[in-house]
C-alpha positions as CSV (number, residue, x, y, z in Angstrom):
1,X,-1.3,-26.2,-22.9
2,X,1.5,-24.9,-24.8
3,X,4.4,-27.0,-26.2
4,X,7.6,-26.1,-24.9
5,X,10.3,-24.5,-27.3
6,X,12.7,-26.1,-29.4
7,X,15.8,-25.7,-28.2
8,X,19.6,-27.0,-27.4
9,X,19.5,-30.6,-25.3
10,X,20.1,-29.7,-21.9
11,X,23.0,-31.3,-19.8
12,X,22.0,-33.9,-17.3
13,X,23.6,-32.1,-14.3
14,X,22.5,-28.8,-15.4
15,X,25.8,-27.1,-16.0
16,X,26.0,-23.9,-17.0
17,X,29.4,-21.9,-18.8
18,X,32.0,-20.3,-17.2
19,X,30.7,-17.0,-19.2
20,X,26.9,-17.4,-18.5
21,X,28.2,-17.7,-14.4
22,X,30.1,-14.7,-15.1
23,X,27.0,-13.0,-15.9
24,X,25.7,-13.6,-12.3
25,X,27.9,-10.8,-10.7
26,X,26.3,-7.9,-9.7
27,X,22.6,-8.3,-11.2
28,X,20.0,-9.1,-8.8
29,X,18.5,-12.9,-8.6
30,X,15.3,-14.0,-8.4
31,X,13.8,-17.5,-7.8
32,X,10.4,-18.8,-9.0
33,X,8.5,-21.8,-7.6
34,X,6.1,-23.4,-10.0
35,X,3.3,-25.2,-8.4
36,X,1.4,-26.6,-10.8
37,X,-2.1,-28.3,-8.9
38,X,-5.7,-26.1,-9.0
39,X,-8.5,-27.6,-7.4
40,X,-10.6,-26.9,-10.8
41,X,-9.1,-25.8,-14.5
42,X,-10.3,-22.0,-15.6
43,X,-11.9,-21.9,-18.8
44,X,-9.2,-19.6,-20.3
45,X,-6.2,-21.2,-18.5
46,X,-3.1,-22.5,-20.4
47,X,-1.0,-22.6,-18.1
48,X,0.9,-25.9,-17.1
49,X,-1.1,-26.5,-14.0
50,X,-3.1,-30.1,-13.4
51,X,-6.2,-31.2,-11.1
52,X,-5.3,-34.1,-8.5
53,X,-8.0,-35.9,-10.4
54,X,-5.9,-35.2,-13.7
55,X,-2.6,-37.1,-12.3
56,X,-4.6,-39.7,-10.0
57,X,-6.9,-42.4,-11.7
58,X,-9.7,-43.0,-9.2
59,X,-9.2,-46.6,-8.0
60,X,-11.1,-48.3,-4.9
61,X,-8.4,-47.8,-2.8
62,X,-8.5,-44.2,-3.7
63,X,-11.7,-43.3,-0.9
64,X,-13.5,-40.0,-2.0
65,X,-12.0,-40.3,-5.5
66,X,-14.5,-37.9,-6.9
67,X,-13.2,-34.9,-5.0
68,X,-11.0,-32.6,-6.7
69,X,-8.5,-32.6,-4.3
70,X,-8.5,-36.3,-3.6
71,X,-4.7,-37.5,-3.6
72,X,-3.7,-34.0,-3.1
73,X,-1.5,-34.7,-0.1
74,X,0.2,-37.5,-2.1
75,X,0.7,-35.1,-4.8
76,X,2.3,-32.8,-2.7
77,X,4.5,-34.7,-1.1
78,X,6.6,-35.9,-4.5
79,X,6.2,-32.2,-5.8
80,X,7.9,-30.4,-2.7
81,X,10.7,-33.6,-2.5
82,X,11.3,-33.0,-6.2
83,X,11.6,-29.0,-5.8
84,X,13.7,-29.0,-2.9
85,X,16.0,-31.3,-4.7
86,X,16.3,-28.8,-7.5
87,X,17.1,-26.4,-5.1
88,X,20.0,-28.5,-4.0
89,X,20.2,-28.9,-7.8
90,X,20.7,-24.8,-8.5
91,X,23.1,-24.4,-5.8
92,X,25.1,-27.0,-7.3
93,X,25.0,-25.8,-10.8
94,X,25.6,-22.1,-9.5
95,X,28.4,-22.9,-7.4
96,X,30.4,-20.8,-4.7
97,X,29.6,-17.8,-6.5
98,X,25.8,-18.5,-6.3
99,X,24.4,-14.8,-5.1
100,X,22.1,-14.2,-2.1
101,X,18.4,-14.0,-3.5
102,X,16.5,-10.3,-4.3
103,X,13.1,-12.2,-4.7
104,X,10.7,-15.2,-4.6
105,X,7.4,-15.3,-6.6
106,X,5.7,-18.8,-6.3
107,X,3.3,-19.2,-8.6
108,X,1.0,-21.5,-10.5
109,X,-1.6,-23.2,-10.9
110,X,-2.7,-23.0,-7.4
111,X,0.4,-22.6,-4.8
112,X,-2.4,-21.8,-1.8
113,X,-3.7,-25.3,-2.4
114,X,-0.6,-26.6,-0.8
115,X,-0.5,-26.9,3.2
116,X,1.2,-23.6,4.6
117,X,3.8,-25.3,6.4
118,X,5.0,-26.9,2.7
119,X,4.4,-23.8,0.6
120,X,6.5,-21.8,3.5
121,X,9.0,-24.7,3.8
122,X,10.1,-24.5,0.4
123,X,10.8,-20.8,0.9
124,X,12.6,-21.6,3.8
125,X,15.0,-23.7,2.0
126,X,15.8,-21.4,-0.7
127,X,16.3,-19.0,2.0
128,X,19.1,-21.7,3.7
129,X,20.5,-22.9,0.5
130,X,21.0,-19.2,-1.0
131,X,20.3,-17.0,1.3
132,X,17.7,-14.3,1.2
133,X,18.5,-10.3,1.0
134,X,16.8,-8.3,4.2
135,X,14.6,-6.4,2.3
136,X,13.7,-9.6,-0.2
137,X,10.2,-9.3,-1.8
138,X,8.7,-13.2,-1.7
139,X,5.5,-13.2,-3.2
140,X,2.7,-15.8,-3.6
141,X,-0.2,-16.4,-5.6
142,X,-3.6,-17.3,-4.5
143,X,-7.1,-17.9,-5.2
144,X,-9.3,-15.9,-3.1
145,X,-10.9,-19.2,-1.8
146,X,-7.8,-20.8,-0.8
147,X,-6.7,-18.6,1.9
148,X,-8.2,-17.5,5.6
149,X,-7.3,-15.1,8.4
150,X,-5.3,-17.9,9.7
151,X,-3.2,-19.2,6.7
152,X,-2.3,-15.7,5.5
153,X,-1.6,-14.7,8.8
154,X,1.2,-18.2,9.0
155,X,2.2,-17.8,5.4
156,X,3.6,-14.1,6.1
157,X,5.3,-15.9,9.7
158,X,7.0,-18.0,7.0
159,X,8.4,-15.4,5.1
160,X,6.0,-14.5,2.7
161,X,6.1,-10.6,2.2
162,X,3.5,-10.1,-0.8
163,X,0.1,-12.0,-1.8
164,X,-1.1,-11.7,-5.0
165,X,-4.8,-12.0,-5.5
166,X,-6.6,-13.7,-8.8
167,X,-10.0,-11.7,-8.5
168,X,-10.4,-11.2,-12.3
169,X,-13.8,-9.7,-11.7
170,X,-16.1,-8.8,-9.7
171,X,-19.1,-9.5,-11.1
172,X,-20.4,-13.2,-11.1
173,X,-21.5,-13.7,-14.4
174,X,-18.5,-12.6,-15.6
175,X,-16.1,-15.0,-13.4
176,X,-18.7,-17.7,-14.6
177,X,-17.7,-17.0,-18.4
178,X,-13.7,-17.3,-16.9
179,X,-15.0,-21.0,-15.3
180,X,-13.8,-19.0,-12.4
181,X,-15.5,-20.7,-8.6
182,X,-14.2,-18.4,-6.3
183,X,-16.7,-16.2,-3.9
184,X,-16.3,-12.1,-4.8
185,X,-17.0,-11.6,-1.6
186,X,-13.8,-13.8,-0.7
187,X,-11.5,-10.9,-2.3
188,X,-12.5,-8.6,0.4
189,X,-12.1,-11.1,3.3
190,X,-8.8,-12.2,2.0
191,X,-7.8,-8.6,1.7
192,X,-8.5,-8.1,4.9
193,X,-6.4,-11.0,6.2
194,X,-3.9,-10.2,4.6
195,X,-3.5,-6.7,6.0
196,X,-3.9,-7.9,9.4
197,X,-1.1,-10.6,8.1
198,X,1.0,-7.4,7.1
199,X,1.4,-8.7,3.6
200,X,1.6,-6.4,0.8
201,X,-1.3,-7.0,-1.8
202,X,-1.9,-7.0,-5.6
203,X,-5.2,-7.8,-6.9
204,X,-5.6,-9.4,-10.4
205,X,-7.7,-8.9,-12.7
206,X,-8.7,-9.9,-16.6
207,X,-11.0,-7.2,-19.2
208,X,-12.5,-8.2,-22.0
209,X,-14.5,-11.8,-21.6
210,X,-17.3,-12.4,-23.8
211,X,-20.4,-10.6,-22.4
212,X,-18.7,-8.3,-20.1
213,X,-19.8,-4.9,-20.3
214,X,-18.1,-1.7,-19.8
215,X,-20.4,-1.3,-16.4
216,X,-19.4,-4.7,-15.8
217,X,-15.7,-3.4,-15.9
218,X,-16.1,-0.4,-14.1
219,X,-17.8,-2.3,-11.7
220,X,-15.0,-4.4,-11.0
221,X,-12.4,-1.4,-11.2
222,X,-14.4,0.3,-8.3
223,X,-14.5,-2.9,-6.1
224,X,-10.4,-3.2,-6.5
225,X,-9.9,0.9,-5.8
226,X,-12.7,0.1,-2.5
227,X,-9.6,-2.2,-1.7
228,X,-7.0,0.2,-1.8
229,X,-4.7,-2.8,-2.7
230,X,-0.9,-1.7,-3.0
231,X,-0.9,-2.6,-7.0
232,X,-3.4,-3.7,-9.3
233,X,-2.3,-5.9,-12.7
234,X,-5.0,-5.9,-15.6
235,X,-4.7,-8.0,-18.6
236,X,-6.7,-8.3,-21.8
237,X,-8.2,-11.7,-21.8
238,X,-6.4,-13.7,-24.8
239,X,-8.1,-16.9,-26.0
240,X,-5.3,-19.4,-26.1
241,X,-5.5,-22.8,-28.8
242,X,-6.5,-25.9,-26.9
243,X,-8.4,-24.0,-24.2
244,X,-12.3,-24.7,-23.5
245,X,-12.8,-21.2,-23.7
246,X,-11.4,-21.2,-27.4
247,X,-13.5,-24.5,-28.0
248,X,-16.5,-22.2,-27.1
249,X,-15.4,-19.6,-29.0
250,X,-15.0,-21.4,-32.4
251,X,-18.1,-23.2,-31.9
252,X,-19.6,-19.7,-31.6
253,X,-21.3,-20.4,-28.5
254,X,-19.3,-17.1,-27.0
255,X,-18.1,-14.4,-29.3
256,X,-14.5,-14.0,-29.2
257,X,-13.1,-10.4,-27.6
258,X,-12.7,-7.6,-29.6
259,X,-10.2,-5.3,-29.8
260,X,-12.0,-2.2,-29.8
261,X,-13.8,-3.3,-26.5
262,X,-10.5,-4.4,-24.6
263,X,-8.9,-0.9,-26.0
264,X,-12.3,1.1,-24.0
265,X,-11.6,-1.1,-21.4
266,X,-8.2,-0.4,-20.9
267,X,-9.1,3.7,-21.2
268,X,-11.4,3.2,-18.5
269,X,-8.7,1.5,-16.3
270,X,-6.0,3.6,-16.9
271,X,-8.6,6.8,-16.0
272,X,-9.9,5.3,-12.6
273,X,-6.9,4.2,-11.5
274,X,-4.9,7.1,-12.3
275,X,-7.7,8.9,-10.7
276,X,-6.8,7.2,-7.4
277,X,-3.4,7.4,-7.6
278,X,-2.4,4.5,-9.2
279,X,0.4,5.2,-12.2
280,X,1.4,2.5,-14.7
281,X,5.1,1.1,-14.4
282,X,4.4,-1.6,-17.0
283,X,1.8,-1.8,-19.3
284,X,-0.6,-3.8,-17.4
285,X,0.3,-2.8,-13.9
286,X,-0.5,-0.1,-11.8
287,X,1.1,0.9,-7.9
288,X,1.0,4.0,-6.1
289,X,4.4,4.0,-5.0
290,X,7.8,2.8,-5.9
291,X,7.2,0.6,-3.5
292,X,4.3,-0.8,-4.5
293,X,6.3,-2.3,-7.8
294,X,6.6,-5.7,-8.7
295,X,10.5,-6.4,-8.1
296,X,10.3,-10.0,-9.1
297,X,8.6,-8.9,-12.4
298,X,11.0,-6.4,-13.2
299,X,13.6,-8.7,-13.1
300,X,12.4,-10.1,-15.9
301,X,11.3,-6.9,-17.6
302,X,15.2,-6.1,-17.5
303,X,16.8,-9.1,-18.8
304,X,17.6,-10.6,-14.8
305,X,18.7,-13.5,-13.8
306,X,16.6,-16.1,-12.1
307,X,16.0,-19.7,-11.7
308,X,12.9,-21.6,-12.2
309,X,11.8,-24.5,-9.7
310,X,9.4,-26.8,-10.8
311,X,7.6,-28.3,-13.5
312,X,7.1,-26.3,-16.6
313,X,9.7,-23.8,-14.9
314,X,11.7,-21.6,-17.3
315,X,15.2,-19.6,-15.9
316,X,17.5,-17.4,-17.1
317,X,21.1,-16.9,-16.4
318,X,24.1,-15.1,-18.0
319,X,22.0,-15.0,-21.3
320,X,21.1,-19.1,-21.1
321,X,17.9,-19.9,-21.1
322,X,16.5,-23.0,-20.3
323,X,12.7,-24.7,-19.4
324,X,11.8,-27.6,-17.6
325,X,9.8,-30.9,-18.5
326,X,6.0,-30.1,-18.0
327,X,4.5,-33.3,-16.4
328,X,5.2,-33.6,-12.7
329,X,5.5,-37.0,-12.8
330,X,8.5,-37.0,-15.2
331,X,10.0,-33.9,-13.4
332,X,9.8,-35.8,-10.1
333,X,11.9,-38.9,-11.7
334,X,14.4,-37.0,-13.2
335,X,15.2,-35.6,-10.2
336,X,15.2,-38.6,-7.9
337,X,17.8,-39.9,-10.5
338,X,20.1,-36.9,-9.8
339,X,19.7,-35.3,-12.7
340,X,18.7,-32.2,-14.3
341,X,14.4,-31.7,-15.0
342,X,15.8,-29.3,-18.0
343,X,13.7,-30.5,-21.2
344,X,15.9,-28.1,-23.7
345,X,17.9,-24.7,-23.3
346,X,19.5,-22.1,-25.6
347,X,22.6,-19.9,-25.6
348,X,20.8,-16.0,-27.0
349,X,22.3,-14.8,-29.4
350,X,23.0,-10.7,-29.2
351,X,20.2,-10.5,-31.8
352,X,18.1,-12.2,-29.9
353,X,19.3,-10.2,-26.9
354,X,18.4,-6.4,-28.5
355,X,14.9,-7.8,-29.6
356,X,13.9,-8.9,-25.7
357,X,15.7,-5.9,-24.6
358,X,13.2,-3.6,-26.7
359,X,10.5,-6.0,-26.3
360,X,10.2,-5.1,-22.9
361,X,11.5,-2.2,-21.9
362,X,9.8,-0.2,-24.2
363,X,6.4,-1.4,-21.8
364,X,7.8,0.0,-19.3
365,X,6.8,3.6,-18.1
366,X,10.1,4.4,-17.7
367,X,10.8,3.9,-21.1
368,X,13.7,2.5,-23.5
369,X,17.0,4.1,-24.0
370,X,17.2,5.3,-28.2
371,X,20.6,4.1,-27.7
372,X,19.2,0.6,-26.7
373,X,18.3,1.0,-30.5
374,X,19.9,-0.1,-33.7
375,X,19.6,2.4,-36.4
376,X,16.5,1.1,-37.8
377,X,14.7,1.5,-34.5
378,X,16.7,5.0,-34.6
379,X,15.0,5.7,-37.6
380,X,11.4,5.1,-36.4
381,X,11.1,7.2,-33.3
382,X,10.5,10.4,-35.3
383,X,7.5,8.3,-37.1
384,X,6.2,7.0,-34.0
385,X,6.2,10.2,-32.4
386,X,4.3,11.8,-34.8
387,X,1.8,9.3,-35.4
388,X,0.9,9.7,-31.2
389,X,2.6,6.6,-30.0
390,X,6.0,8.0,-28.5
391,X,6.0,10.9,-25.9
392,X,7.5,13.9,-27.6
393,X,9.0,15.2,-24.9
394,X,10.9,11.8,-23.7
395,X,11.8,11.1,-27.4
396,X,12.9,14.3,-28.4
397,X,14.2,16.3,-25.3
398,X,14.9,13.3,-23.1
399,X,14.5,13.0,-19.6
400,X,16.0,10.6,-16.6
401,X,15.2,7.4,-15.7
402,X,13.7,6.5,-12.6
403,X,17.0,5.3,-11.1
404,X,18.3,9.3,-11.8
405,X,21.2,9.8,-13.6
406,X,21.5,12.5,-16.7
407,X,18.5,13.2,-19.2
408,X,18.8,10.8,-22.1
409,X,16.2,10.6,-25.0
410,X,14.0,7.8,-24.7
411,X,11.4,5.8,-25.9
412,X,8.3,6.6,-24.1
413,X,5.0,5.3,-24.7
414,X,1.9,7.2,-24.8
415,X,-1.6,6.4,-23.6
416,X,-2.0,5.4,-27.6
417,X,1.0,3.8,-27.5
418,X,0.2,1.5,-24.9
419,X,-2.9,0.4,-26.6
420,X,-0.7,-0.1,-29.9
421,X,2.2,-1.2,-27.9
422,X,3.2,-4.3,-30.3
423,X,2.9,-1.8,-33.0
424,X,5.1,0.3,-31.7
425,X,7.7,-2.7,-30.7
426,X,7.7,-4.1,-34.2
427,X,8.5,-0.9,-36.1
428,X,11.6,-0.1,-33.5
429,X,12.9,-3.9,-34.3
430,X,12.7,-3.1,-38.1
431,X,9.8,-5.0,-39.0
């Protein structure tokens, strides 16, 4: 797993400045729930997520000890006492001015291995603490083997709106390479639940493991579009340090991905799903409508504000940024002492400001603002246009943004571009 930044020691209640509150005003608010338990740990996976048999030494008073989700229930129980107490904590910190919430994503790990009733109660009590907009987007993750009929079907009685699918690929040998255990056939099914639930559905998926072929791809492209899911996300895999999928990969036992093949890969995506109707918003993400969008996501595309529950969490407010301790253990103490899980924070800087702003936003298929840009950025469009990476027309002529508004020149990236896309980003920050 990664370490966490280096930052600023964070305050033991959590406080945050009068001008980082100030910041809250007007900008839509998001809250994410970390859950950080899987059944089994994916191959590729560095995120901070833990089996019950990684927190829970087998003992003999510890019956069935052996099962990966032996102890769950205890586990769950100080995890979902610990995040509703940093609810309590947020609405503390955030005060009367605290703003009615645009969105929910609960994430992980694995948030479908918790009981319905728990991962639905914790949305419940951000909904009574903050409050919850009509038209709020709440979103879960889930493996394809963690849900039925029945438990999508309660989750969206609870207030879940969106389910998010990891199917990562269709083909078995494939998900084997990933260490992934769920069923294929368990994407359709849970599909299917989950329009009969009336949830919303995105289907995730991962190009670019070691022996996947382009068939292999396309195979798994035409099983998603079978779907007709209501967005699609596709992201190169990316072998991260300390992984056993980079273990396997240095020992040469798999060869590591190559960019050319994750580049074809891509192509082919961005053709079949166009094909169908599917347009990019963001680099890796696809939806037929406006609708279809990830709201939650594009609050952090656009520099939002949002609080992170849980351990690992990271949150944002007013340009303060700050991350939680990892272990779920410590986060659980912290809390029952009354204070703050925060591990570190830090106050950006308007540098560091400009260089997220064009980070992101030049991903997105609305495109950047030139006058988002310092005049070194300024100075590169014209390059970057000419070398295929920036639409001319955008660049040069300018155009709207979604939102409407008056044609302004913008950064725009082309289908090369979004291959090249860090490319691009480093030359408009100067580098």
């Amino acid at each position: 797993m990664p370490r966490l930044p280096d930052g600023d020691p964070a305050p033991a209640d959590g406080a945050l400045d009068a001008q980082a509150l100030a910041g809250l005003a007007g900008v839509p608010f998001g809250m994410y729930l970390h859950v950080p338990f899987c059944a089994t740990r994916c191959g590729y996976c560095d995120f901070n997520t833990y089996t019950p048999r990684e927190l829970l030494a087998p003992t003999r008073a510890t019956p069935g000890a052996t099962d990966p989700r032996a102890g769950l229930p205890s586990l769950v129980a100080s995890y979902t006492d610990a995040a509703r107490a940093e609810i309590d904590l947020a609405a503390r910190v955030l005060g009367a001015d605290a703003p009615v919430v645009d969105t929910i994503f609960v994430g992980g790990g694995t948030p479908t291995l918790l009981p319905t009733a728990e991962l639905t109660g914790l949305v419940g009590a951000v909904r009574d603490t903050f409050g919850l907009r009509p038209d709020a987007e709440v979103t879960t993750e889930a493996n394809p083997d963690s849900v039925d009929e029945a438990s999508l079907a309660a989750l969206a009685e609870g207030g879940i709106t969106r389910v998010s699918l990891g199917m990562q690929s269709a083909v078995p040998h494939v998900l084997g390479v990933l260490d992934r255990t769920h069923d294929p056939a368990n994407v359709a099914r849970a599909v299917r639940g989950a329009r009969a639930a009336g949830l919303a559905v995105s289907l995730d998926l991962i190009y670019g493991t070691p022996g996947e072929s382009l068939q292999d791809w396309r195979a798994s492209l035409e099983a998603v579009l079978a779907l007709e899911p209501d967005h699609v996300s596709a992201y190169a895999l990316v072998v991260e340090e300390g992984t056993a999928l980079a273990a396997r990969v240095r020992r040469g036992a798999v060869p590591a991905p190559s960019d050319d093949d994750e580049a074809d890969k891509y192509e082919l995506a961005d053709e079949l799903l166009g094909a169908a109707g599917y347009d990019w918003y963001e680099v890796s993400n696809f939806t037929r409508t406006s609708r279809g969008r990830c709201r939650h996501n594009e609050g952090y595309w656009a520099g939002g504000n949002w609080w992170g529950i849980g351990p690992g969490a990271h949150g944002h407010v007013g340009g303060v940024r700050w991350w939680n301790v990892k272990h779920p253990a410590r986060y659980a103490s912290m809390l029952a002492a009354g204070d703050s899980p925060a591990a570190g924070r830090e106050a950006l800087t308007p540098e560091q400001r400009h260089d997220e702003r064009v980070l992101l936003g030049v991903r997105l298929a609305d495109g950047l603002p030139l006058s988002d840009l310092d005049a070194r950025g300024r100075a590169a469009v014209a390059g970057l246009v000419a070398d295929g990476l920036l639409d001319p027309g955008a660049a040069l002529g300018g155009r709207p943004a979604r939102e409407g508004g008056e044609a302004q020149r913008r950064a725009v990236l082309t289908l090369r571009g979004r291959l090249l896309a860090d490319t691009v980003v480093r030359a408009l920050l100067g580098f």
